[in-house]
C-alpha positions as CSV (number, residue, x, y, z in Angstrom):
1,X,0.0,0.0,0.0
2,X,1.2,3.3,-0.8
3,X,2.1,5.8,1.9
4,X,-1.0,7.8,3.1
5,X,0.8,11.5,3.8
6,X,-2.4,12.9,5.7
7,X,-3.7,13.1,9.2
8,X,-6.4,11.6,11.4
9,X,-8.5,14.0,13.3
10,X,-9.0,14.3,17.3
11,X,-11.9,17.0,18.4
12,X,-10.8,20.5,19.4
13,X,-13.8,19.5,22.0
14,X,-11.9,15.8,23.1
15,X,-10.4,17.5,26.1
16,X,-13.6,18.6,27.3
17,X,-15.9,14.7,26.6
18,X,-16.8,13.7,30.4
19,X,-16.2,10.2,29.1
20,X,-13.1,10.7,27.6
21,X,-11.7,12.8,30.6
22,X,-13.0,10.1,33.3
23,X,-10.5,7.7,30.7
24,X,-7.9,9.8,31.0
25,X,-7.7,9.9,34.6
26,X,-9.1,6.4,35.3
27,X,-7.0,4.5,32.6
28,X,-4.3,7.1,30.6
29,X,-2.9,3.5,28.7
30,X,-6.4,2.8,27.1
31,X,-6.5,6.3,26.2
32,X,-3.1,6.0,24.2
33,X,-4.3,2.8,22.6
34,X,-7.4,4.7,21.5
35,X,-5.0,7.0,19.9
36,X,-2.6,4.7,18.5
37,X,-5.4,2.7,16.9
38,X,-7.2,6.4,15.2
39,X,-3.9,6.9,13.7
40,X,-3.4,3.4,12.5
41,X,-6.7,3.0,11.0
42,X,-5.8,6.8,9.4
43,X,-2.9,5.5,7.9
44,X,-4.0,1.8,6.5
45,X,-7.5,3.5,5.2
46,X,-9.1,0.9,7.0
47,X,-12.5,3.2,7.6
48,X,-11.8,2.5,11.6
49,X,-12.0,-1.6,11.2
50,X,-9.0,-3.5,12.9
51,X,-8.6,-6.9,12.5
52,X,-7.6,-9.1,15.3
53,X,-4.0,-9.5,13.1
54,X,-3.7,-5.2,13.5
55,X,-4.5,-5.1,16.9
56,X,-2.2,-7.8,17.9
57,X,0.5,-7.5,15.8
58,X,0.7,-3.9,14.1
59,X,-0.2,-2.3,16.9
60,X,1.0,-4.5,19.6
61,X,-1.9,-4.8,22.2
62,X,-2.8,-7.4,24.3
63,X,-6.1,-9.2,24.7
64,X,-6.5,-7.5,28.0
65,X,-5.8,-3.9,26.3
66,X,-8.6,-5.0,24.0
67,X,-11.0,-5.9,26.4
68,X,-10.3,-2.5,27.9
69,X,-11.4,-0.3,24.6
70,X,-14.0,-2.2,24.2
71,X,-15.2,-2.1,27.9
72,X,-14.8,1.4,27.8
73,X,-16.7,2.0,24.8
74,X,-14.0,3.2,22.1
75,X,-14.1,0.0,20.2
76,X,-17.7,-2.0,18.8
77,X,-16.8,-5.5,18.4
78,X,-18.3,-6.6,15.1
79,X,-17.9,-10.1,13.1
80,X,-14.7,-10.5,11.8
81,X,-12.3,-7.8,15.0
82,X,-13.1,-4.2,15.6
83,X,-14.2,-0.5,15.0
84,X,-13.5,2.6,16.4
85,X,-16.8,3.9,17.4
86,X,-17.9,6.7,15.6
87,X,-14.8,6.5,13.4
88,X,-16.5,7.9,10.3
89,X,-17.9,10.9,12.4
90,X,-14.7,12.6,12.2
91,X,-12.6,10.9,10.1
92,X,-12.6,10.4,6.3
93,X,-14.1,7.6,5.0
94,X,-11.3,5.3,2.5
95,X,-13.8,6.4,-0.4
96,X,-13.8,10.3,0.2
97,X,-9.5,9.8,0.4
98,X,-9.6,8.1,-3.0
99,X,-11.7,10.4,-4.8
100,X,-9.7,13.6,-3.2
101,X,-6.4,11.8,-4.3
102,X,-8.2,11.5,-8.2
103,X,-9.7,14.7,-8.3
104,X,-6.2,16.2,-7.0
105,X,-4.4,14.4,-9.7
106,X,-6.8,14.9,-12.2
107,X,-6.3,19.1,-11.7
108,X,-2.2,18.7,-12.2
109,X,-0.9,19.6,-15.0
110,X,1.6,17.1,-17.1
111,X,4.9,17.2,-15.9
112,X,8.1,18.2,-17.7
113,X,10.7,15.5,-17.9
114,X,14.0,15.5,-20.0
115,X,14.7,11.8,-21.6
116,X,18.7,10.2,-21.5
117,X,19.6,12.5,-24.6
118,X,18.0,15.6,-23.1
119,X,14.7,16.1,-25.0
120,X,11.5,17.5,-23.3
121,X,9.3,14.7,-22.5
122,X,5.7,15.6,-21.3
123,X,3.7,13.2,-19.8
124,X,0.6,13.6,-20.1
125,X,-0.7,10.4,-17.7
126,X,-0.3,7.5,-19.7
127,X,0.8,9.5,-22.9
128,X,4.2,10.6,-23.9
129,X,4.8,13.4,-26.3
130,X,8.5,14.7,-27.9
C-alpha cells in the first residue's frame, strides 16, 4: 500500500468529553491505545475496522488492552475484529481519500521530464509526447 501522507482528526472539544476525561484519569494506557489505533486505521484507510492481526500484531496490544477499549466503549466488536466507534464521524471515510487523491491528480498539470539525450518529455498520464 502506498504511503498515506495525511492526518487523522481528534476533536478541538476531546479535552472537554466527560467520558473521555473520566478515561484519562481512570485508565491514561487505554486512552493511548485509542489514539494509536485512530492513527493506525488513518494510515491503513481501514474506515476505523482492525482486525484481530492489526491489533495484535501492528499495533501491539494485548487481549486485556482489547477488552479495555471495548469495555470502555471506544471500540464495537463486530464479526470478523473491531471499530473505532464513531470512526466515520470525524474521520474520512477510504472512499472520500480516494476520490480527493483523483480529483487532486486529475487538476495537475503534465509534468516536464527530460529523456537520457536531453529532449523535453511531457507526460501527459499515460501518454508521452517529444
Amino acid at each position: 500500500m502506498a504511503n498515506n501522507e495525511g492526518y487523522a482528526r481528534l476533536s478541538n472539544g476531546l479535552w472537554r468529553n466527560t467520558k473521555i476525561r473520566k478515561i484519562a484519569r481512570k485508565d491514561p494506557q487505554a486512552l493511548a491505545d485509542w489514539i494509536m489505533a485512530i492513527s493506525f486505521c488513518s494510515d491503513k484507510l481501514s474506515d476505523g475496522h482492525l482486525t484481530e492481526d492489526d491489533m495484535l500484531f501492528s499495533l501491539g496490544f494485548d487481549e486485556e488492552s482489547i477488552g479495555r477499549l471495548v469495555g470502555l466503549g471506544l471500540l464495537d466488536q463486530d464479526d470478523d475484529g473491531w471499530t473505532i466507534h464513531g470512526y466515520l464521524d470525524l474521520q474520512n471515510s477510504k472512499a472520500d481519500v480516494e476520490k480527493s487523491k483523483e480529483d487532486a491528480r486529475q487538476r495537475k498539470p503534465p509534468q516536464e521530464h527530460r529523456n537520457h539525450r536531453g529532449h523535453a518529455v511531457t507526460r501527459d498520464r499515460n501518454r508521452c509526447h517529444m
